[in-house]
C-alpha positions in Angstrom: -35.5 127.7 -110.3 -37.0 130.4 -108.4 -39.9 129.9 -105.7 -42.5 133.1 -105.4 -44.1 133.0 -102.2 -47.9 134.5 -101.9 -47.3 138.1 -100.5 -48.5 140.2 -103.6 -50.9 143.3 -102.6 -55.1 141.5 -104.1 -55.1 144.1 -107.3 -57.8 143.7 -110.6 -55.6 142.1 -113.6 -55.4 142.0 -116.6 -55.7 138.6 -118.1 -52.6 137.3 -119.7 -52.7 135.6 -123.3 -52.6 132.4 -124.1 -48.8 131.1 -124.5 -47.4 132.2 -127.9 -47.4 129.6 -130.4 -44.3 129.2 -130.9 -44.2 127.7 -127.4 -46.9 125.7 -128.2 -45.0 123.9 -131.5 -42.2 123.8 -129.8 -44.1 121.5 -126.7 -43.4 118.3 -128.1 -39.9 118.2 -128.7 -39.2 120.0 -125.5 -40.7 117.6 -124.1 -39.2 114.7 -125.7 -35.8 116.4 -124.9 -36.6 116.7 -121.0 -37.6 112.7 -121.1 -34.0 112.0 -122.7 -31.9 114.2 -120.3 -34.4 112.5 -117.4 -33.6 109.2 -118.5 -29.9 109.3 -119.0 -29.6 111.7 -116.0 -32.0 110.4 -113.7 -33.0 113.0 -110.7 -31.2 112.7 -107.2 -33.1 110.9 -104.7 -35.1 113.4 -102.3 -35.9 112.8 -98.3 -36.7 109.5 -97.8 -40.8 109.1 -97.7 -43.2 108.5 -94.6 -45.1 106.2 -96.5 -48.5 108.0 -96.8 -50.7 107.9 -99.7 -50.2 109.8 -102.8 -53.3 109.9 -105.7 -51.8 111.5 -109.1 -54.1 112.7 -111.1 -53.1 113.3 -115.1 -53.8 116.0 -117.3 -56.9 116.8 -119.7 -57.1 114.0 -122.9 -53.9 111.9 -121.0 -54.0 108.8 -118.1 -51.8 107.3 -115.9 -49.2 106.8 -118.4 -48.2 110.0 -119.3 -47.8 110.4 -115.1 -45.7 107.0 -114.4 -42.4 108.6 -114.3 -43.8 111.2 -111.5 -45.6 108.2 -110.3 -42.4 106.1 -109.9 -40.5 109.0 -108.7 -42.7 109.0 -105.5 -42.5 104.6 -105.0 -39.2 105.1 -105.0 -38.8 107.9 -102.0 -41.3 105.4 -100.6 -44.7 106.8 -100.7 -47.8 104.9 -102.0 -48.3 106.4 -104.5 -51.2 105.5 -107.2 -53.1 106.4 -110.1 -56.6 108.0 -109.9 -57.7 105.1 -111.5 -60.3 106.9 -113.8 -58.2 105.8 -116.6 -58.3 108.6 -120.0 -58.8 111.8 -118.7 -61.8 113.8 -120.5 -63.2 116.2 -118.2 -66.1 116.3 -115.8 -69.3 114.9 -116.9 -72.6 116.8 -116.0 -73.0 118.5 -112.9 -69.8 119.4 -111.7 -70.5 119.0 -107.9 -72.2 115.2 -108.8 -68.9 114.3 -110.8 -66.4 115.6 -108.3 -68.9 114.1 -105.4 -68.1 110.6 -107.4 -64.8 111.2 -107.8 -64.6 111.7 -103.6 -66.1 108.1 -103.4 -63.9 107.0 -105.8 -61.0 108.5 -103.7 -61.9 107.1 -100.4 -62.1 103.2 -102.2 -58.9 103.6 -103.3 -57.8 104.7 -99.9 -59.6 101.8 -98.0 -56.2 99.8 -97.4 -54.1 103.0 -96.0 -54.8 102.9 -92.2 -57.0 106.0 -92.7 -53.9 108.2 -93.5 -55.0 111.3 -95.5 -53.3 111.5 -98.6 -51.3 114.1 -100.5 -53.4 114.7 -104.0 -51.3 115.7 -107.1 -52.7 117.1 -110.2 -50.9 117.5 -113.2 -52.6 120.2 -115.5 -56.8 119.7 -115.0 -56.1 116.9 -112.7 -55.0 119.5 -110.4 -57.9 121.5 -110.5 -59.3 118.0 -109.6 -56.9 117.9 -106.8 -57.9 121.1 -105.1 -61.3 120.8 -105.5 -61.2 117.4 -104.1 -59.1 119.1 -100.7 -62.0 121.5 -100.3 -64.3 118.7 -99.9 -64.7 117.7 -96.3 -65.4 113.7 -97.1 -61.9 113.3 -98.3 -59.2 114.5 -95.9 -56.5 115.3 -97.3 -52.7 116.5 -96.3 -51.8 118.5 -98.8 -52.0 119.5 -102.7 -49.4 119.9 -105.5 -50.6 121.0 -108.6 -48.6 120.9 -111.7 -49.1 123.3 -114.8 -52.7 124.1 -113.5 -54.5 127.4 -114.8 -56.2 127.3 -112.1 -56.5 131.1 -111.6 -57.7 131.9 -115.1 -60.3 131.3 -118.0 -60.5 128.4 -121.1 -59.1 131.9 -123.1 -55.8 131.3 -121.2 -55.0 127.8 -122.2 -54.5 126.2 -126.1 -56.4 122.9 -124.3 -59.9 124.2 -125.5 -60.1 122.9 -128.5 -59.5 119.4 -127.0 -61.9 119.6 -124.9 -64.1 120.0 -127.1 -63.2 117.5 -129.2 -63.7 115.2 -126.0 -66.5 116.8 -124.9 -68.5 118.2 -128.0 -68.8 121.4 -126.1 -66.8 124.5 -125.5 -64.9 125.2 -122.1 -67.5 127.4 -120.2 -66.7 128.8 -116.5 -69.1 131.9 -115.6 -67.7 133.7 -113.1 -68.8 132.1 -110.2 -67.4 128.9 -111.0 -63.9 131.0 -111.6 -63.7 132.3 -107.9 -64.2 129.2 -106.6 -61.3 127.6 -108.7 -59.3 130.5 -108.1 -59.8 130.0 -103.8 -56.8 127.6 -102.2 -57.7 124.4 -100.8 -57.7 124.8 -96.9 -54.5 122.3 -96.7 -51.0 123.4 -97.5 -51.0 123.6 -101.5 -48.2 124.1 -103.6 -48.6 125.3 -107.3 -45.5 124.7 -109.6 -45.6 126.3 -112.6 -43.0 127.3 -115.5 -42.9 130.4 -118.0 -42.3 128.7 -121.1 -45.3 126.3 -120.9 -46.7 125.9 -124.3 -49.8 124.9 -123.2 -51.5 127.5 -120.6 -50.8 130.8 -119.4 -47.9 130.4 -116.4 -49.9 133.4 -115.0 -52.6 131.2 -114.4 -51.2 128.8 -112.4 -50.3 131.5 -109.5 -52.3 132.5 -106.8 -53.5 136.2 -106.8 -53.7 136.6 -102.9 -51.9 135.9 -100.1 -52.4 133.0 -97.7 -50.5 130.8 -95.2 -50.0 127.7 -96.4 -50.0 128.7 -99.9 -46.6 128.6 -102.4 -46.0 129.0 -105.9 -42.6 127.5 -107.1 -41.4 128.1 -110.9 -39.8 126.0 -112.7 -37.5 125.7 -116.3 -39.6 123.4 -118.5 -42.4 122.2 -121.3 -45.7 121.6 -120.2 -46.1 118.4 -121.5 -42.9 117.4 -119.8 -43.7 118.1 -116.3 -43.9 114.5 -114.8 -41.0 114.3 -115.5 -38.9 117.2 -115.3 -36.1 117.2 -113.1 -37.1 120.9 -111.0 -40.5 119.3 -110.8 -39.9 116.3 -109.2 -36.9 117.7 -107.2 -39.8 120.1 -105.8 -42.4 117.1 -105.6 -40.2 115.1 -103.1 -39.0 117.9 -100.5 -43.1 118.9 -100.8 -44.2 115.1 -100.0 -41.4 114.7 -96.9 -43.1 118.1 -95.4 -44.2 116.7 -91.9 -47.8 117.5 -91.1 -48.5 119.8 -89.5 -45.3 121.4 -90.0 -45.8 122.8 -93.3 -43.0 125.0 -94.6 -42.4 126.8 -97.8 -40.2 125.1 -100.5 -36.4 126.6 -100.1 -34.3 126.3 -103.6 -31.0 125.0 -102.6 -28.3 127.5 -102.3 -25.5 127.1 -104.4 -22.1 127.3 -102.9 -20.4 130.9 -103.4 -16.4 130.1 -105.6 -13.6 130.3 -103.2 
């Protein structure tokens, strides 16, 4: 695992491809692999939790299934952690602002028992860029944001999710450039993006931040992207993230292994 802190020099890009298709094929049992080593191998408990609210948010055309073993992961460090509660995931409706403006409303009922603690949002693919839209908002405040596998720096010609969109949707993925700078801005909270180089699905170069900012971290990780919620690295990440103190923000340190005597 390697952890890529935001200090590159802001230079024009060229956009990177989408993921080769071999990676893409190859998604499914990757990730089916990762579920049986997570399974018989279950990852180490992290820092015990503070108890603050957690929302998880799944990827496009998924729900809060395909998130319960991230979901889980965080109950158990003791968190309360819960589902968006939107149910099948099929990408904003209408206006964007209006939907996202719901989904804020949405937020804050399911917050209504947590003592008006601000909640840590994680996103898993789309449901991230849910997540750090959501932080930029200021009628939901929130602690922090952890997106995982979000091309959230990129365009629908960096991801093989198009065409299920618009299978969903009826329409094609459009985001005029506008729209693309805003996505591309960190939310004003400390926001960590964990991304991995063999993701089938979108464009790891995507889901890195092109400039430099303070509370701002990209951590890579060894994995599908269909397996994320439950990759090992990932959640490994997730908990030393979530026990972060607020306030206190610091970047994610992979552990040092211990040099042979």
């Amino acid at each position: 695992m390697t952890t890529t802190l935001c200090r590159r020099p802001a230079q024009r890009r060229t956009l990177a491809p989408r993921p080769p298709l071999l990676l893409l094929g190859t998604e499914p049992w990757r990730a089916a692999a990762e579920y049986l080593h997570h399974r018989v191998l279950p990852t180490p408990p992290g820092p015990p939790g503070d108890g603050h609210p957690v929302i998880i948010f799944p990827g496009l055309a998924s729900d809060g299934h395909a998130v319960a073993p991230l979901r889980t992961h965080c109950q158990r460090l003791g968190y309360a952690a819960m589902d968006w509660g939107r149910g099948f995931n099929t990408g904003p409706d209408g206006d964007v602002d209006a939907w996202l403006a719901a989904l804020a409303d949405d937020m804050r009922q399911l917050l209504a028992g947590c003592a008006g603690r601000p909640p840590t949002l994680i996103g898993w693919s789309l449901g991230g860029i849910y997540a750090r839209e959501l932080a930029k908002m200021a009628r939901l405040p929130v602690r922090q944001v952890i997106t995982i596998g979000t091309p959230f720096n990129g365009t629908p010609a960096q991801t093989h999710a198009g065409w299920v969109y618009r299978l969903l949707s009826g329409e094609a993925p459009r985001i005029d450039p506008a729209l693309r700078q805003r996505l591309a801005t960190a939310p004003p909270v400390p926001t960590t993006s964990i991304y991995s180089r063999s993701d089938g699905v979108v464009a790891w170069q995507a889901c890195r931040h092109a400039r430099p900012a303070p509370l701002v971290q990209d951590v890579q990780v060894e994995g599908s992207h269909l397996g994320m919620a439950w990759n090992p690295q990932v959640l490994r990440v997730v908990g030393d993230r979530l026990a972060q103190p607020p306030g206190r923000w610091q970047p994610w340190q992979p552990p040092q292994h211990a040099a042979p005597s």
